[in-house]
MARBA-3410 file (N, C-alpha, C, O; in Angstrom, 1 decimal):
84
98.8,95.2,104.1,98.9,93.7,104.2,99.0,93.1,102.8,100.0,92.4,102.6 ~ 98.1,93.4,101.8,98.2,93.4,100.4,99.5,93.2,99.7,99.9,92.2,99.1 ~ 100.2,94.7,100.2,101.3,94.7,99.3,102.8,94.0,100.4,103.9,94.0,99.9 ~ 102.4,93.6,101.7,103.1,93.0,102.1,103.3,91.3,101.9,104.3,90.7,102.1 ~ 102.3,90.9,101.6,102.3,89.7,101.1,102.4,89.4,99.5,102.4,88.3,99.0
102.4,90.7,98.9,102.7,90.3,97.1,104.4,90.3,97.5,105.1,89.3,97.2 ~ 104.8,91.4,98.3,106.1,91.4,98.1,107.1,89.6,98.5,108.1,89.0,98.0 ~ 106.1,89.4,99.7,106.6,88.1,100.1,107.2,87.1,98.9,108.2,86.5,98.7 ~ 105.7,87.4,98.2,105.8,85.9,97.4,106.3,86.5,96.0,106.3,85.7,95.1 ~ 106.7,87.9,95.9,107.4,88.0,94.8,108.7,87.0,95.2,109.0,86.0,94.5
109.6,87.5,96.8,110.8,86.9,97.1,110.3,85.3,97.0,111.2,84.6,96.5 ~ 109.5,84.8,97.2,109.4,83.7,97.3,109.6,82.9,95.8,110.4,82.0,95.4 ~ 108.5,83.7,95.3,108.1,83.0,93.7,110.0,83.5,92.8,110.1,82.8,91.8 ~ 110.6,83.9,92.8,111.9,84.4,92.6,112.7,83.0,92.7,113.2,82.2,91.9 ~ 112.6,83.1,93.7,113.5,81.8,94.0,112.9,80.5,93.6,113.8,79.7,93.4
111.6,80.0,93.3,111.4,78.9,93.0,111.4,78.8,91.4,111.7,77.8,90.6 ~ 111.2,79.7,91.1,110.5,80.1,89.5,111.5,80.5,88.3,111.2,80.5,87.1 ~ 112.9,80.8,89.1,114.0,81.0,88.0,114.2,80.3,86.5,114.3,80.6,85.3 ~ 114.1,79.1,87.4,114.2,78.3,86.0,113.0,77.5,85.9,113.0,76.4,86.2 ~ 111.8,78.2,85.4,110.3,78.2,85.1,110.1,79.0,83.9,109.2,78.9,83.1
111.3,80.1,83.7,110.6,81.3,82.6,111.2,80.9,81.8,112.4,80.5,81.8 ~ 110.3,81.0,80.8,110.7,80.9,79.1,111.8,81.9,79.0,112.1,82.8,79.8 ~ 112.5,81.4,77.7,113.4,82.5,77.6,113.0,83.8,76.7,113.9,84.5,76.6 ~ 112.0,84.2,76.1,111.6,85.3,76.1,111.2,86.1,77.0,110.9,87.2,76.5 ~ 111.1,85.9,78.3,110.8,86.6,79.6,112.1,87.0,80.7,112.3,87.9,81.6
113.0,85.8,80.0,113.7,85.4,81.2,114.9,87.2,81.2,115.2,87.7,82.3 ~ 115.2,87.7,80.0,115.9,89.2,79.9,115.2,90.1,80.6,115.8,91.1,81.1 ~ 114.0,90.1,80.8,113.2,90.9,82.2,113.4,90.6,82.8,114.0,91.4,83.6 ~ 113.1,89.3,83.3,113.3,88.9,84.4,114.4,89.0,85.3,114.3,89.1,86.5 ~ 115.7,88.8,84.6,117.3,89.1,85.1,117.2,90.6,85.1,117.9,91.1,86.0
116.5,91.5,84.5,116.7,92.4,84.7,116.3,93.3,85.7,116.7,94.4,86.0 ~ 114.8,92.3,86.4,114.1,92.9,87.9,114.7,92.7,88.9,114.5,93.3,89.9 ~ 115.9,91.3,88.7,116.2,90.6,89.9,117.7,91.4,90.1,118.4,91.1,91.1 ~ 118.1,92.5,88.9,119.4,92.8,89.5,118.8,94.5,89.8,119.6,95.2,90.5 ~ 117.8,95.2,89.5,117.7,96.4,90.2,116.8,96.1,91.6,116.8,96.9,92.5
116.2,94.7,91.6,116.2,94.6,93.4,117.3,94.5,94.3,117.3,94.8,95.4 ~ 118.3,94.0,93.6,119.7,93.6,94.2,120.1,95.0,94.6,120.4,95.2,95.8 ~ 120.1,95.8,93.8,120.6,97.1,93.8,120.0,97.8,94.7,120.5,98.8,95.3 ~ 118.5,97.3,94.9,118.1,98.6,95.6,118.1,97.9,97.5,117.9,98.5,98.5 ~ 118.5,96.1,97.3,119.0,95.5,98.4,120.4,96.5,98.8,120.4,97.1,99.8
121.5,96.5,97.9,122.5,97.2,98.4,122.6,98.6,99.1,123.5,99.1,99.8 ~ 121.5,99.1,98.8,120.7,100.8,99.4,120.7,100.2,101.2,120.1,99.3,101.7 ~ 121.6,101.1,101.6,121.3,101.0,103.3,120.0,101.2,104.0,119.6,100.7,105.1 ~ 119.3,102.2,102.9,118.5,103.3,103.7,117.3,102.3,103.1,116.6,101.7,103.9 ~ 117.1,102.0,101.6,115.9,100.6,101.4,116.0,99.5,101.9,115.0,98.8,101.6
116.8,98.9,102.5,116.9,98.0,103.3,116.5,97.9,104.6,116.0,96.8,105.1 ~ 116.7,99.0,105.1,116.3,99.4,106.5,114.9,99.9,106.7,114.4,99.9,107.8 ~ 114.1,100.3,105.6,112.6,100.2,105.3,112.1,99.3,104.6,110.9,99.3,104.8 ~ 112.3,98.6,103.9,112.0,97.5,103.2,111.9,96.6,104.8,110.9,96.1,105.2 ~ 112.8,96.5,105.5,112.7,95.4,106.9,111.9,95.5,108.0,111.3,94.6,108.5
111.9,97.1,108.3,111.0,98.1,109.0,109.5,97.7,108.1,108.8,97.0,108.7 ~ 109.2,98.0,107.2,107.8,97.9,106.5,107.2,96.3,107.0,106.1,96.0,107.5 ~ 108.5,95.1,106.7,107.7,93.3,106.4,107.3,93.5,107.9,106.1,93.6,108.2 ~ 108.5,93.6,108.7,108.5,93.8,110.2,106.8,94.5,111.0,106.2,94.1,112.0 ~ 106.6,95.6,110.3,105.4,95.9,111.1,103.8,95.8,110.9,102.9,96.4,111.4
103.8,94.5,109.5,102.8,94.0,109.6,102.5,93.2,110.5,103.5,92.5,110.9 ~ 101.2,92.8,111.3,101.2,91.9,112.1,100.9,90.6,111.6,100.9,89.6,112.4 ~ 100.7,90.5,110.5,99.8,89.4,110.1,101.2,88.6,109.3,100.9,87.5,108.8 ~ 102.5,89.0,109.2,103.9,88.8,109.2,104.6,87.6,110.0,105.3,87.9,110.9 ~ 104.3,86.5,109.6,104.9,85.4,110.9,106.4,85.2,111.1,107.4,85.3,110.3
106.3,84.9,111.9,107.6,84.3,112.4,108.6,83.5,111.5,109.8,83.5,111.6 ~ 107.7,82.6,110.3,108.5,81.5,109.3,108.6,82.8,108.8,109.7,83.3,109.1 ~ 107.8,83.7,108.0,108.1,84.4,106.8,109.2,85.2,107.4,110.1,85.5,106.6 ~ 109.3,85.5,108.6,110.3,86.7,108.5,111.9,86.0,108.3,112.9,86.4,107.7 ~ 111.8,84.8,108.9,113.0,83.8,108.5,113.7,83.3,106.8,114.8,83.1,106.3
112.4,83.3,106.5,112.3,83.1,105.2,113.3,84.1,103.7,114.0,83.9,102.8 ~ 112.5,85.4,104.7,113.1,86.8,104.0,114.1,87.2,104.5,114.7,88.0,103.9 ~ 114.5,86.7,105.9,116.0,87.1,106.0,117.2,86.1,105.3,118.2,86.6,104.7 ~ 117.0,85.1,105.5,117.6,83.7,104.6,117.8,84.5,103.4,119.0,84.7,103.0 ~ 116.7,85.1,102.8,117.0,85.1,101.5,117.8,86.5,101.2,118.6,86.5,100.2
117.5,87.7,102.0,118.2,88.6,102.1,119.9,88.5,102.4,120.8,89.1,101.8 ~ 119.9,87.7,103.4,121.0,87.2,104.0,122.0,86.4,102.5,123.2,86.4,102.5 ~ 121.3,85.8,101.4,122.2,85.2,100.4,122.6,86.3,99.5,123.7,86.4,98.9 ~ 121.4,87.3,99.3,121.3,88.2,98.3,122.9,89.6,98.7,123.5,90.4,97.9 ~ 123.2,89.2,100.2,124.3,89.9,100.8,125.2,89.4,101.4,125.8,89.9,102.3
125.5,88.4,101.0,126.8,87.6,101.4,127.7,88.1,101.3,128.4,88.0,102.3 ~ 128.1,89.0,100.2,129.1,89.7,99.8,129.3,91.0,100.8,130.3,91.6,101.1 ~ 128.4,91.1,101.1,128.4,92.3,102.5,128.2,92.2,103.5,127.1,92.6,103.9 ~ 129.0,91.4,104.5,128.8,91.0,105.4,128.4,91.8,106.5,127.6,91.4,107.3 ~ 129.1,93.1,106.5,129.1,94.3,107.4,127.9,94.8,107.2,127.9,96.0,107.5
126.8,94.5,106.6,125.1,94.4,106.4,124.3,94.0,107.5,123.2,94.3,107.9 ~ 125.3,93.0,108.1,124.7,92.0,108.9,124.8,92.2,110.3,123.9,91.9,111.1 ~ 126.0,92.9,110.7,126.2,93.3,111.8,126.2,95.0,112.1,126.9,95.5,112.9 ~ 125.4,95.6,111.4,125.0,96.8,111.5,123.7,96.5,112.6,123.0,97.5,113.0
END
């Protein structure tokens, strides 16, 4: 549950917080947000990354909206993601 809800609010805090970091941080920070990208492009981490949010119970209905929205932007570019 723990690490399902850090993960949440990492995607969460991600998106609100971009432009919050100083710019001594901010070259890490671009640099966590494009090996998550990368490992979003992984068929096989994606499909467990979804399976894992998915079988917490304590996982609601907004959050799982929340994280497909945002998954869903992070793959625009791959549309054939979506209809797998």
């Amino acid at each position: 549950m723990a690490l399902m809800c850090g993960v949440v609010r990492v995607v969460s805090l991600t998106v609100c917080c971009v432009q919050q970091v100083d710019l001594t941080r901010r070259d890490g920070f671009d640099r966590g947000l494009k090996l998550f990208h990368n490992l979003l492009l992984n068929k096989t981490f994606l499909l467990l990354f979804i399976r894992t949010l998915e079988s917490h119970r304590d996982f609601s209905m907004r959050e799982r909206v929340n994280v497909a929205s945002l998954i869903s932007v992070a793959l625009q570019n791959r549309m054939e993601y979506h209809t797998e």
